[in-house]
C-alpha positions in Angstrom: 14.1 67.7 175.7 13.7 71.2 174.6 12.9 72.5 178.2 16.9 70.6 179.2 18.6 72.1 176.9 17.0 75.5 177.9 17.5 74.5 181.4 21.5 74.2 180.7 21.5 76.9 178.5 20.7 79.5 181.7 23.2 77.2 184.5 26.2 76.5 182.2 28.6 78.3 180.5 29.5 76.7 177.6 33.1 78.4 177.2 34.4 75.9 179.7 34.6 73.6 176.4 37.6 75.0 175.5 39.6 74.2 178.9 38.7 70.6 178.4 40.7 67.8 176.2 41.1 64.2 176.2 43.9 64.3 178.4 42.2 66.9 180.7 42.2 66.2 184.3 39.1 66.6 186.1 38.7 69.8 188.3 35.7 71.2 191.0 34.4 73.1 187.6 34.4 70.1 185.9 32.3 68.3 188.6 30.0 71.1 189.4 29.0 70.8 185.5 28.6 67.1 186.1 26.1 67.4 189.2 23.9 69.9 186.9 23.9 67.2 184.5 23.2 64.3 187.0 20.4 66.6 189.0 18.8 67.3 185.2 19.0 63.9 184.3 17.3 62.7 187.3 14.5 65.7 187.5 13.7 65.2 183.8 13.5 61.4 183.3 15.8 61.1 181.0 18.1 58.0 180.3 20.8 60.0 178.8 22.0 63.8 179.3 25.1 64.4 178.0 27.4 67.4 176.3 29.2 66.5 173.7 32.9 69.0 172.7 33.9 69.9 168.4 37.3 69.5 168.9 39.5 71.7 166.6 40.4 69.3 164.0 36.9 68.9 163.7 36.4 65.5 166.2 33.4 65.1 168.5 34.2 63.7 172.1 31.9 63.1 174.8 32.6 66.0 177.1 30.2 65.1 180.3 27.4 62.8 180.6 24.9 62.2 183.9 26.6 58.9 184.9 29.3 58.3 187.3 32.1 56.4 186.8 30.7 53.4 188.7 28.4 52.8 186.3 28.0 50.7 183.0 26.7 53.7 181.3 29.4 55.9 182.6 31.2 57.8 179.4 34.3 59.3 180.6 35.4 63.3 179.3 37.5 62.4 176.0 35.4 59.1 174.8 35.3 59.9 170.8 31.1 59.6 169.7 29.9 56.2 168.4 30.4 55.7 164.5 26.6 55.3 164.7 26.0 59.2 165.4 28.6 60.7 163.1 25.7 61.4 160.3 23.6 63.5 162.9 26.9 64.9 164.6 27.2 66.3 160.6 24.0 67.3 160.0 24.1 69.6 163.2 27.6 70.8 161.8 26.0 71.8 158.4 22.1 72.8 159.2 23.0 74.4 162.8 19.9 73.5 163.8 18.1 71.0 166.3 16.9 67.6 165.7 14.5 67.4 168.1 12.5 63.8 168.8 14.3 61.4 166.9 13.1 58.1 167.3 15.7 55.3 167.6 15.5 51.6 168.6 19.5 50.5 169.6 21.5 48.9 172.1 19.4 50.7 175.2 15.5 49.7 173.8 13.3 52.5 172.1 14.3 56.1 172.8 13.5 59.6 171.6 16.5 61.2 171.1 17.2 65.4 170.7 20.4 67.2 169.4 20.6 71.0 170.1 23.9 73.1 169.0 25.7 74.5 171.2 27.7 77.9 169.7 29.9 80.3 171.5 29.2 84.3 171.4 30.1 84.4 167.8 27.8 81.9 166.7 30.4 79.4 166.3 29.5 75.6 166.9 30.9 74.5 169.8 29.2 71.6 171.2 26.0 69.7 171.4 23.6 69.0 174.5 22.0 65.3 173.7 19.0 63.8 175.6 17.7 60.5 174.9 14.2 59.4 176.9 13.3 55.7 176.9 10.1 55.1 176.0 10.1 51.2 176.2 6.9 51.4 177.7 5.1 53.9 175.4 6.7 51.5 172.6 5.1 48.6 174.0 1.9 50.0 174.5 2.1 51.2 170.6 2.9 47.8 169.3 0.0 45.9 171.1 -2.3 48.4 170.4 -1.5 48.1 166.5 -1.9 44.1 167.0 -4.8 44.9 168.5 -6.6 47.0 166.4 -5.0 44.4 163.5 -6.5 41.5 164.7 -9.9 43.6 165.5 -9.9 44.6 161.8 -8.9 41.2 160.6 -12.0 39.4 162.3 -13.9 42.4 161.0 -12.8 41.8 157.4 -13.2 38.0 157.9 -17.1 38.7 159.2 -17.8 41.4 156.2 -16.1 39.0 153.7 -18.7 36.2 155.0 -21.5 37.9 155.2 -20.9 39.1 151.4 -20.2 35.9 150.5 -23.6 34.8 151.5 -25.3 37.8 149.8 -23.8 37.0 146.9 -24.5 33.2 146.7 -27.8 33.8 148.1 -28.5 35.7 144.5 -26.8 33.6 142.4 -28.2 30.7 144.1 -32.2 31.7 143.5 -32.3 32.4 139.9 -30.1 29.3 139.4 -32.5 27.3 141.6 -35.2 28.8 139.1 -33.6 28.1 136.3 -33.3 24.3 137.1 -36.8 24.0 138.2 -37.7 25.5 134.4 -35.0 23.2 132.7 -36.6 20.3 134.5 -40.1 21.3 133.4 -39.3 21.8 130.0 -37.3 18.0 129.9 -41.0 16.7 131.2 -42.2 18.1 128.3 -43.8 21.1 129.8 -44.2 23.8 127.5 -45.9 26.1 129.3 
């Protein structure tokens, strides 16, 4: 994630923000930005790519993502960010700094997700570059290698737990077995 957002960092430039709006109609700069996006998105492996705009009155919009309009996943310039993301959209607002690897399991399966700022030349916050990777498979993996190594640990308790168990009664069991062959002697009558 880090090495896309340094990637962009060195073929955008970010003050093209401020020529785009809801209502903006899209241009050749617009869609050059888009094909960096697409190109990164499909070089890198990630699901999602995507810049996202701080409006003025303090709204986030999706600005461009790696997903043409034919597709499903396709958010057009404008789209206002998913109540779902308005807490991390914040956070970046008031830390100014990246949150890099989040882990989230929505709508799209596991992914790890990274938010880096985006500021202008006086440090101002701008906008935010967003990758998400899906890691369904590592996920997977993860889960059945915990059930795994649970069920490996359970018969491993379950054998330890025996084999005390027959410790244990093995010495109760002797001094009791002593003791009745004793109690017996003694209700014969021998004293000895």
């Amino acid at each position: 994630a880090q090495l896309v957002k340094d990637y962009l960092q060195t073929q955008v430039d970010f003050s093209i923000l401020d020529q785009y709006n809801e209502e903006s109609e899209i241009d050749a700069a617009y869609l050059d930005l888009k094909q960096v996006i697409m190109n990164l998105k499909a070089s890198s492996g990630a699901k999602f790519v995507y810049i996202s705009k701080l409006n003025a009155d303090g709204s986030w919009i999706y600005f461009v993502d790696a997903y043409t309009d034919e597709s499903d996943l396709y958010t057009p310039l404008g789209t206002p960010i998913e109540e779902d993301y308005v807490g991390i959209y914040q956070q970046i607002e008031d830390q100014m700094e990246a949150i890099p690897g989040t882990f989230e399991n929505g709508d799209f399966g596991p992914m790890v997700s990274s938010y880096f700022p985006v500021l202008d030349n006086q440090g101002t916050l701008i906008g935010l570059i967003g990758t998400d990777f899906d890691i369904t498979k590592e996920y997977e993996g993860f889960i059945q290698g915990f059930l795994r190594n649970l069920a490996l640990s359970l018969v491993f308790f379950l054998i330890a737990a025996t084999a005390l168990f027959l410790y244990v009664r093995h010495l109760i069991h002797q001094p009791i077995q002593q003791l009745i062959a004793a109690t017996s002697k003694l209700s014969d009558g021998d004293l000895t």
